[in-house]
C-alpha positions as CSV (number, residue, x, y, z in Angstrom):
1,X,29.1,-0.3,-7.9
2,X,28.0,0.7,-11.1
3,X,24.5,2.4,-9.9
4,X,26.1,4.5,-7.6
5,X,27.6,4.7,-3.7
6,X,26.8,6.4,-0.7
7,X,28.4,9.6,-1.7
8,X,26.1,9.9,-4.1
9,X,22.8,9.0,-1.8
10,X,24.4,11.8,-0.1
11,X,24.0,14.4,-2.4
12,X,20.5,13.2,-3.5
13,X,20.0,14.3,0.4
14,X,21.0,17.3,-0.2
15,X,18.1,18.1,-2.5
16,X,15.3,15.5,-1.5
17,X,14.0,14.1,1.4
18,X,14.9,10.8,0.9
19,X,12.5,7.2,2.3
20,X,14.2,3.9,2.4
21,X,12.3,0.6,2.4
22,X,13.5,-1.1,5.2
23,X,13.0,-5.0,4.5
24,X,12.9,-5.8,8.0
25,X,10.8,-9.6,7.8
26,X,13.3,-11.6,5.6
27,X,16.8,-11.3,3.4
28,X,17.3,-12.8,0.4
29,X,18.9,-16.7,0.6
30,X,21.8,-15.7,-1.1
31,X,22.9,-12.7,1.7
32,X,26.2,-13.6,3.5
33,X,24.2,-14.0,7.1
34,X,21.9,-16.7,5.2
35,X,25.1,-18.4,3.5
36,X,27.2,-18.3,7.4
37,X,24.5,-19.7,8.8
38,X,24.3,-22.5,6.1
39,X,28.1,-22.7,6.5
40,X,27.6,-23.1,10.1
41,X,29.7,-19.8,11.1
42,X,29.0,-19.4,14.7
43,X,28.7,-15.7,14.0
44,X,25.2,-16.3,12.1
45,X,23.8,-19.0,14.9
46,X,20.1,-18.4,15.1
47,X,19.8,-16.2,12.3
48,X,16.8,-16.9,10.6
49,X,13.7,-18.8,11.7
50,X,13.3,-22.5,11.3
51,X,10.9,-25.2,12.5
52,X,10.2,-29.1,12.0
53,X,7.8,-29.7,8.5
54,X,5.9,-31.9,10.6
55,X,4.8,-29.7,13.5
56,X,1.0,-29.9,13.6
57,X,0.8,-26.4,15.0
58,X,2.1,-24.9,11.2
59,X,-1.5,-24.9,10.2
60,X,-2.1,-22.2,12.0
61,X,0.2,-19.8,10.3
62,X,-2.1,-17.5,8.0
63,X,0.0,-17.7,4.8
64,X,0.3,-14.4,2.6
65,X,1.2,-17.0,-0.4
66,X,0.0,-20.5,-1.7
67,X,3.7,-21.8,-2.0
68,X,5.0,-24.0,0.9
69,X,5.8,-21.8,4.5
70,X,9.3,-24.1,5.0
71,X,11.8,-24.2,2.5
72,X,14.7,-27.1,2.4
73,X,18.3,-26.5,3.1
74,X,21.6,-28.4,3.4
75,X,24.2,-26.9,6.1
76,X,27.7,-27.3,5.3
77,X,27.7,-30.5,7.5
78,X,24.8,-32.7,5.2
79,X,22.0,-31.4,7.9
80,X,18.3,-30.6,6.5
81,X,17.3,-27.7,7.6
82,X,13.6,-26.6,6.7
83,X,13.5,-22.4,7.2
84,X,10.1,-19.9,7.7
85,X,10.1,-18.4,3.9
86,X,6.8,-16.4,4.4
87,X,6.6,-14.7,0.9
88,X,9.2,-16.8,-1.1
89,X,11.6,-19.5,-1.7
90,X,14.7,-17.6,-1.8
91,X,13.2,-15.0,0.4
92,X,14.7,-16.5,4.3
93,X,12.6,-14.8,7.2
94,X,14.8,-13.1,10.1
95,X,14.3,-14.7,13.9
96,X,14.1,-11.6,16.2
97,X,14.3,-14.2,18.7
98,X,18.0,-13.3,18.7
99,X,18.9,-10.4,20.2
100,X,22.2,-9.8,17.7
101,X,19.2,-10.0,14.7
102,X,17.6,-6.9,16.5
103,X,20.7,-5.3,16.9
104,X,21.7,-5.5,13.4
105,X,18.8,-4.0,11.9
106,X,18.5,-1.6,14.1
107,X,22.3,-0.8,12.8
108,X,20.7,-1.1,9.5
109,X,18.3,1.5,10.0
110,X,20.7,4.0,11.9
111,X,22.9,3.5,8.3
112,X,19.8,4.8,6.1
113,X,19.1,7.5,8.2
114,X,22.8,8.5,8.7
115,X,23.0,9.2,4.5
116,X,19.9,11.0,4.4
117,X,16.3,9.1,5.0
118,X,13.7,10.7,6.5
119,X,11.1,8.3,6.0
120,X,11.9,5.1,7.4
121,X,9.0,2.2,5.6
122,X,9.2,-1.2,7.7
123,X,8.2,-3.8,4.6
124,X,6.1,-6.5,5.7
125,X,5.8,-5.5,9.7
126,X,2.9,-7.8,10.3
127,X,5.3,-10.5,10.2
128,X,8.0,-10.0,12.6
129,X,7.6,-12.0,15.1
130,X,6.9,-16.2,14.8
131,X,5.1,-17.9,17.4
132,X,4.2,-21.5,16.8
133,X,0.4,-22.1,18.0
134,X,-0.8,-18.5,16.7
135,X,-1.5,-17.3,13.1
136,X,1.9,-15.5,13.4
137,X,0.3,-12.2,12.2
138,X,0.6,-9.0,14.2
139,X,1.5,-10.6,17.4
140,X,1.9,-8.7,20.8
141,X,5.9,-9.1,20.3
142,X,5.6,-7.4,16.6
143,X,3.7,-4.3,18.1
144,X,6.6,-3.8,20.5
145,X,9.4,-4.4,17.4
146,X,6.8,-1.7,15.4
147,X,7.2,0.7,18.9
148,X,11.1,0.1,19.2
149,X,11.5,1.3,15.4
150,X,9.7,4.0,15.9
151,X,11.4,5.5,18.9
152,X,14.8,5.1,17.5
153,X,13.7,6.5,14.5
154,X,11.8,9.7,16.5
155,X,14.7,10.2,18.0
156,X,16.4,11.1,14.8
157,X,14.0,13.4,13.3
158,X,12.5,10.4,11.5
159,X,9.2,9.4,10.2
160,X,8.0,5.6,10.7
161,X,5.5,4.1,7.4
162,X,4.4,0.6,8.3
163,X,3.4,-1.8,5.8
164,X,0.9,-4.3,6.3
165,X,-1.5,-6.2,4.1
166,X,-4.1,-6.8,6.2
167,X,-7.7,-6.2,6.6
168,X,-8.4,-2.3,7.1
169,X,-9.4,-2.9,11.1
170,X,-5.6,-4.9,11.4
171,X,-3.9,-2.6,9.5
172,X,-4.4,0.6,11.9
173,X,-3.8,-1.0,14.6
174,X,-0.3,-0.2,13.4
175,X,-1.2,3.3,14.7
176,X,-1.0,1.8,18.1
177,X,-2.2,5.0,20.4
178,X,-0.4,7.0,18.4
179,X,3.7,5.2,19.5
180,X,4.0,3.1,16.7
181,X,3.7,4.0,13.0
182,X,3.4,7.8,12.0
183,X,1.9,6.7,8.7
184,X,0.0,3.5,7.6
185,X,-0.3,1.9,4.3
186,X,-4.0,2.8,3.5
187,X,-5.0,-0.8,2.4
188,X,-8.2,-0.6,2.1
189,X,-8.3,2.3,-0.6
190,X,-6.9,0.8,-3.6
191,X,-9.2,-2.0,-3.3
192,X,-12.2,-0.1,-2.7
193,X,-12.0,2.3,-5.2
194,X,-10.7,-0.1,-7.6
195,X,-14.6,-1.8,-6.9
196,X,-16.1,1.8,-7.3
197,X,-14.3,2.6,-10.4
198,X,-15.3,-1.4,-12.0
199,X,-18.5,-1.3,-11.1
200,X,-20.2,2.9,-10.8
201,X,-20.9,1.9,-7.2
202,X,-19.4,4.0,-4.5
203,X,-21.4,2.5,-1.9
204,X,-19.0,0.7,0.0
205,X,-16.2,3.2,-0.7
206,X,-18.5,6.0,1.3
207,X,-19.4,3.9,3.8
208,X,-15.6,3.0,4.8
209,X,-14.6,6.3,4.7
210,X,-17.8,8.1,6.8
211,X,-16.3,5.9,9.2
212,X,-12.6,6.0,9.1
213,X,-10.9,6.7,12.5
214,X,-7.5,8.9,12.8
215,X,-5.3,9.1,15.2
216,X,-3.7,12.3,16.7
217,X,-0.3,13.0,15.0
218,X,-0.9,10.0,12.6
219,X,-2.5,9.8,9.1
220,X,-2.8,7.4,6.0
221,X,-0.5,7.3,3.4
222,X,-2.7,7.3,0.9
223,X,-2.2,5.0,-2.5
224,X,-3.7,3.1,-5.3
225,X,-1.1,1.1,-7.2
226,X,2.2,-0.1,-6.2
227,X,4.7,-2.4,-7.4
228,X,3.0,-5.2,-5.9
229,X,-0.6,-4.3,-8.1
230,X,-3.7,-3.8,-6.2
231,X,-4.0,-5.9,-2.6
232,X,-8.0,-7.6,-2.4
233,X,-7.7,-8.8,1.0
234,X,-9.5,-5.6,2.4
235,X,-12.8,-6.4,0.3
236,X,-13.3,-10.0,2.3
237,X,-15.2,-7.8,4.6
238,X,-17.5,-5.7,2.2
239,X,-18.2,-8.4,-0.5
240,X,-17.8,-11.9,1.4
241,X,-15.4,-14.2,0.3
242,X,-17.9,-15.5,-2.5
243,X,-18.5,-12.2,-4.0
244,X,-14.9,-11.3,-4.0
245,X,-14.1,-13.9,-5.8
246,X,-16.1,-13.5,-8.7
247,X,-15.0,-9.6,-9.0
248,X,-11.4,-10.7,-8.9
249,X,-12.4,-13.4,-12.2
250,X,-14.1,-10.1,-13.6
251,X,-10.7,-8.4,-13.3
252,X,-9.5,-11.2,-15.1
253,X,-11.0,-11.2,-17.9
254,X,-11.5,-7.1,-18.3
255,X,-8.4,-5.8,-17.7
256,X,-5.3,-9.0,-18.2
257,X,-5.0,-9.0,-14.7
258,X,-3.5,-11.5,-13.1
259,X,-4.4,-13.0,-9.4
260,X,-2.9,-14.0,-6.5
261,X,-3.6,-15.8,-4.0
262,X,-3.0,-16.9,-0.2
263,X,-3.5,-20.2,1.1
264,X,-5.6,-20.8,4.4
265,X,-4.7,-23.0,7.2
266,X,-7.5,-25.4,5.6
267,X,-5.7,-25.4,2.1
268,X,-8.5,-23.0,0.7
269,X,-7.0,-20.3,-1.3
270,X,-8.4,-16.7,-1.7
271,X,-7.7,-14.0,-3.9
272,X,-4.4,-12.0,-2.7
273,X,-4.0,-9.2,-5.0
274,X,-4.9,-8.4,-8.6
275,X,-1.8,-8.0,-10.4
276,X,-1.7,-5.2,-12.8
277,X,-1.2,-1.8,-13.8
278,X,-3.9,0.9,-12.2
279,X,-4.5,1.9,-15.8
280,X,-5.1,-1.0,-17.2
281,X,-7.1,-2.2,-14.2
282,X,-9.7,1.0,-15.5
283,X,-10.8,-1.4,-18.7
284,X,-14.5,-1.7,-19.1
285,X,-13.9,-2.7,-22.7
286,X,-15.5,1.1,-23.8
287,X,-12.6,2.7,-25.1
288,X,-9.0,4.6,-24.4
289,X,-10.9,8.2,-23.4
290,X,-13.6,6.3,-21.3
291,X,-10.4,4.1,-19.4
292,X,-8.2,7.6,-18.9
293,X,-11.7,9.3,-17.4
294,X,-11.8,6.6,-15.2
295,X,-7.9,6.5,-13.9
296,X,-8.3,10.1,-13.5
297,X,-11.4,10.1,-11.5
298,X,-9.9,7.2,-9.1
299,X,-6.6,9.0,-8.7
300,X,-8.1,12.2,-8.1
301,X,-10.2,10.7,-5.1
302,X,-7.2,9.2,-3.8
303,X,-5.5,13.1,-3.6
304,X,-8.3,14.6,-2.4
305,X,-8.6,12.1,0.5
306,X,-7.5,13.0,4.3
307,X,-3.9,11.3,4.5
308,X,-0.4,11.9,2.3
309,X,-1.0,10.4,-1.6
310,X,1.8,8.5,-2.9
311,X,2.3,7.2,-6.4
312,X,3.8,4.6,-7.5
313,X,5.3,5.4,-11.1
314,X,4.1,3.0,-13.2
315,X,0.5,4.5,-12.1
316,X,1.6,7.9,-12.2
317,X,2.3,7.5,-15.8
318,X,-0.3,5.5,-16.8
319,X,1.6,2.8,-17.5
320,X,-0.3,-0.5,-19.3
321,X,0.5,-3.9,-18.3
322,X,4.1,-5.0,-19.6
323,X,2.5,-8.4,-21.4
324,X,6.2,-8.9,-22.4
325,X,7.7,-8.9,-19.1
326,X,4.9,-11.5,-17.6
327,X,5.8,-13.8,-20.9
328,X,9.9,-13.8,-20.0
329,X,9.3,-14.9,-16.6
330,X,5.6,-15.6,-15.5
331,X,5.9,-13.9,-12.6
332,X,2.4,-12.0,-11.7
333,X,3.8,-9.2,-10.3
334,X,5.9,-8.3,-13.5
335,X,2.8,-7.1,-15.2
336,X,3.5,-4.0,-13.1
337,X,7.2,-3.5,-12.9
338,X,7.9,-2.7,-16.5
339,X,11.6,-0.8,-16.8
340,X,12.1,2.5,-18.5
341,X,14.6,4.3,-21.0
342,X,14.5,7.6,-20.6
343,X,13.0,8.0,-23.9
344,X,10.5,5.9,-23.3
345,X,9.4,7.5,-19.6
346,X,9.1,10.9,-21.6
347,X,7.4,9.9,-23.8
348,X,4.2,7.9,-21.7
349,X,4.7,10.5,-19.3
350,X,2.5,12.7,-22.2
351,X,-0.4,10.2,-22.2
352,X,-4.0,12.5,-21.6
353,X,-4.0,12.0,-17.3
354,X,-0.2,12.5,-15.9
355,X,-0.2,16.2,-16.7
356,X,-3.6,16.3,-14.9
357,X,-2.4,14.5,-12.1
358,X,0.9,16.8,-11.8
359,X,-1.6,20.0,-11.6
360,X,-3.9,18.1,-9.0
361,X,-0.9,17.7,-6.9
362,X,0.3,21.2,-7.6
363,X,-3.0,22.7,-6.4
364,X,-3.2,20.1,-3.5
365,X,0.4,21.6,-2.5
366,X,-1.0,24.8,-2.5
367,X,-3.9,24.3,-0.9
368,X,-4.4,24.3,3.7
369,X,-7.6,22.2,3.3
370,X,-5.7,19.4,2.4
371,X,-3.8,19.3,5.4
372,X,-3.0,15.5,6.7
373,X,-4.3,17.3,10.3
374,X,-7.3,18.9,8.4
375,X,-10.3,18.0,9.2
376,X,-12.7,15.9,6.5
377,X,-16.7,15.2,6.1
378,X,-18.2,11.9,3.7
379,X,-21.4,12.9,2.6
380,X,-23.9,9.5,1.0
381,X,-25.5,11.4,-2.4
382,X,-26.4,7.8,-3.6
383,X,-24.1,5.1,-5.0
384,X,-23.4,7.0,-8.1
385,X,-21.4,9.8,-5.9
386,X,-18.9,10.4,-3.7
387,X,-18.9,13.5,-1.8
388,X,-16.0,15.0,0.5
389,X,-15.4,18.1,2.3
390,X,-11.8,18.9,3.4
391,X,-11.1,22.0,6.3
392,X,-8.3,23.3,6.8
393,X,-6.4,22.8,10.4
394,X,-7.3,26.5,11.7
395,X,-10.5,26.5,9.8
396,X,-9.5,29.3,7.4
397,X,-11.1,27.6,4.3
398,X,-12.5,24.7,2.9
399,X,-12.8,22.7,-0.1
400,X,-15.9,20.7,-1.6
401,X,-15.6,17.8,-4.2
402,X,-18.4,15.6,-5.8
403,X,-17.2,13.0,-8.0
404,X,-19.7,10.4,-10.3
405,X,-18.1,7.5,-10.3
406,X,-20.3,5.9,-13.1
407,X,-20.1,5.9,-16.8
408,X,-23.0,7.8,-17.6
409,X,-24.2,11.3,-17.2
410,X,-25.8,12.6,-14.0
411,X,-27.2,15.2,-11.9
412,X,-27.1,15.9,-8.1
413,X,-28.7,17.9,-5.6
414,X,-26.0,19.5,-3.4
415,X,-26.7,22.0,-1.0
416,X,-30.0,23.2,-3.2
417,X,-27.7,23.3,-6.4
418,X,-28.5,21.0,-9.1
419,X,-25.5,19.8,-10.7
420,X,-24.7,18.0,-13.7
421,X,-21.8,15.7,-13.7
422,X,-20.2,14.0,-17.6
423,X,-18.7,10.6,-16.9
424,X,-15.9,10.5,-14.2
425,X,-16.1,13.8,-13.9
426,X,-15.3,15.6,-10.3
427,X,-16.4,19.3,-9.6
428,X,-14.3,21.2,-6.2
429,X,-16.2,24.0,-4.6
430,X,-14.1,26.4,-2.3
431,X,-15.8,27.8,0.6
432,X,-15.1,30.5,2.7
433,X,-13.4,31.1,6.2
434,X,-17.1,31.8,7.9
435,X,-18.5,28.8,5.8
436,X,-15.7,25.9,7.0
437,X,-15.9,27.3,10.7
438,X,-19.7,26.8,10.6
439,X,-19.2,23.3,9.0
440,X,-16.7,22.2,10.9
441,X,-18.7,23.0,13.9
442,X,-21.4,21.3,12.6
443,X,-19.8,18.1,11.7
């Protein structure tokens, strides 16, 4: 009670479109459902998901984690019970087996978007639904939990965001044909243009997006770092798994990063995600000004981008890793979920890049080409570039951006201009109303 009550999600409603994560996989072990079902209330029969240890067909599972999938419990009665914990011990997975499961969260959901939410994000969606004998991820059954969410949540004047930590072709399949999620996580950026930014190569990074499919009344929501640090999964598929590896023990060393990683059916384990701050992830060991250029370049590519950006505020601020935090609990992920006194937010929040990024987003605001249903052409000026046109929806204007990603100075050939580029730097180019509806065509 003493952060707050409805009432005053209420009035935050009243001022802000409001998005709720809906934790829709698991609860936490200690949430009265989880303790009546250990206590063998009737009311909580069937609750949660749970298997036998010894089932052969387990191996299957693809694990996001390298920590057991069952976890041990004792009922009220002395019975062992072993329940699906997915992503952690205390953290008991939900069986939508159970119709009254389904029910409730669906209640759940009606609640947040009764006080205000507009944007609805299903955490963890890939993992719905548990059928022993498959790999348990994105399952027919957990597309058709994705589409149920999503009508009840049209129906209110709602927006659906799914999120799902899979490889980029896995991920939009969340899109479904345009019935399930309205938004998607954009996986793949934050790891690809964490590789650009580590290494001056933009290669990969242009050939993803050249090819990046969207579907009608759908688009990406578009981030780079978020409270769980930067997800690596989506580089299996440009690197190799041997490759990958040695970038994440690069990270390591560079920038304090710390790795996770998920454990295979075969008891291999991969890297997961690079735990960190996005500014501190920018450390090439040459300097503060050199480290800022670099954040600013990467989160300037992530605005400019077809989709919605999002921040999350310890990158917004250019926050460093909180090596105090990891040292009181050794958890990873606290590198990059330092807490703030107002004091101290003001005072990061006038580090050389925040300002820039508040004006990028104030220009972005402003600005039709950037339009989620704008139109957007990749352009391949060599690894040391990456090149994007944005058009607006009616074709009224465009915008042009060339970004060097490298550390050193170059020059480009764009459209019979020679242009010179400092480190990191990015150039836009407006266009006019005759020039986008002649490009557009052309595209």
């Amino acid at each position: 009670e003493k952060l707050g009550s409805w009432d005053d999600i209420d009035e935050l409603a009243e001022d802000f479109d409001l998005m709720s994560d809906m934790v829709c996989n698991h609860t936490s072990k200690s949430h009265p459902w989880f303790q009546g079902m250990v206590d063998e209330n009737t009311a909580y029969d069937g609750f949660y998901v749970t298997a036998d240890p010894n089932d052969e067909r387990l191996k299957q599972v693809t694990r996001a984690r390298a920590h057991p999938l069952l976890t041990p419990f004792e009922t009220a009665s002395g019975e062992k019970i072993h329940v699906w914990t997915t992503f952690s011990p205390d953290q008991v997975d939900l069986n939508y087996k159970n119709p009254a499961v389904l029910l409730i969260m669906l209640k759940a959901v009606l609640n947040y978007i009764s006080h205000g939410t507009r944007y609805i994000r299903l955490d963890a969606a890939h993992c719905l639904w548990k059928e022993l004998g498959t790999t348990c991820m994105t399952l027919p059954q957990t597309h058709d939990l994705c589409k149920l969410y999503r009508y009840v949540i049209e129906r209110c004047g709602g927006i659906l965001i799914t999120e799902t930590n899979l490889p980029h072709d896995e991920n939009i399949s969340y899109f479904g044909d345009g019935e399930e999620a309205h938004m998607v996580y954009n996986f793949a950026m934050p790891a690809l243009l964490l590789y650009t930014m580590q290494t001056g190569d933009a290669g990969h990074l242009t050939f993803w997006a050249k090819n990046l499919d969207y579907t009608p009344n759908c688009t990406y929501l578009n981030f780079t770092a978020c409270h769980d640090g930067f997800g690596l999964r989506s580089l299996e598929q440009f690197l190799g798994l041997e490759n990958m590896q040695k970038f994440a023990e690069e990270l390591e060393k560079r920038t304090g990063a710390k790795i996770n990683y998920r454990l295979h059916g075969s008891g291999k384990t991969t890297p997961y995600e690079a735990c960190a701050t996005a500014f501190s992830l920018m450390n090439r060991g040459d300097g503060k000004d050199m480290q800022y250029k670099r954040f600013l370049c990467m989160e300037t590519l992530k605005i400019l981008m077809r989709g919605i950006p999002a921040f999350y505020m310890n990158g917004f601020i250019a926050a460093e890793n909180d090596n105090e935090g990891w040292e009181r609990t050794e958890h990873n992920r606290d590198l990059n979920r330092q807490r703030w006194s107002l004091d101290n937010l003001e005072k990061q929040m006038n580090n050389p890049a925040t300002p820039a990024l508040m004006e990028l987003m104030r220009n972005r605001a402003a600005n039709a080409a950037f339009h989620p249903d704008g139109g957007q052409i990749i352009y391949d000026l060599g690894k040391e570039f990456f090149a994007v046109t944005r058009i607006a929806p009616d074709n009224s204007m465009a915008i042009n951006a060339v970004a060097n990603v490298t550390d050193k100075d170059v020059t480009v050939n764009w459209n019979g201009v020679t242009l010179a580029f400092a480190p990191y730097e990015v150039k836009q180019f407006s266009m006019s109303a005759q020039q986008a509806r002649n490009l557009s065509a052309a595209a």
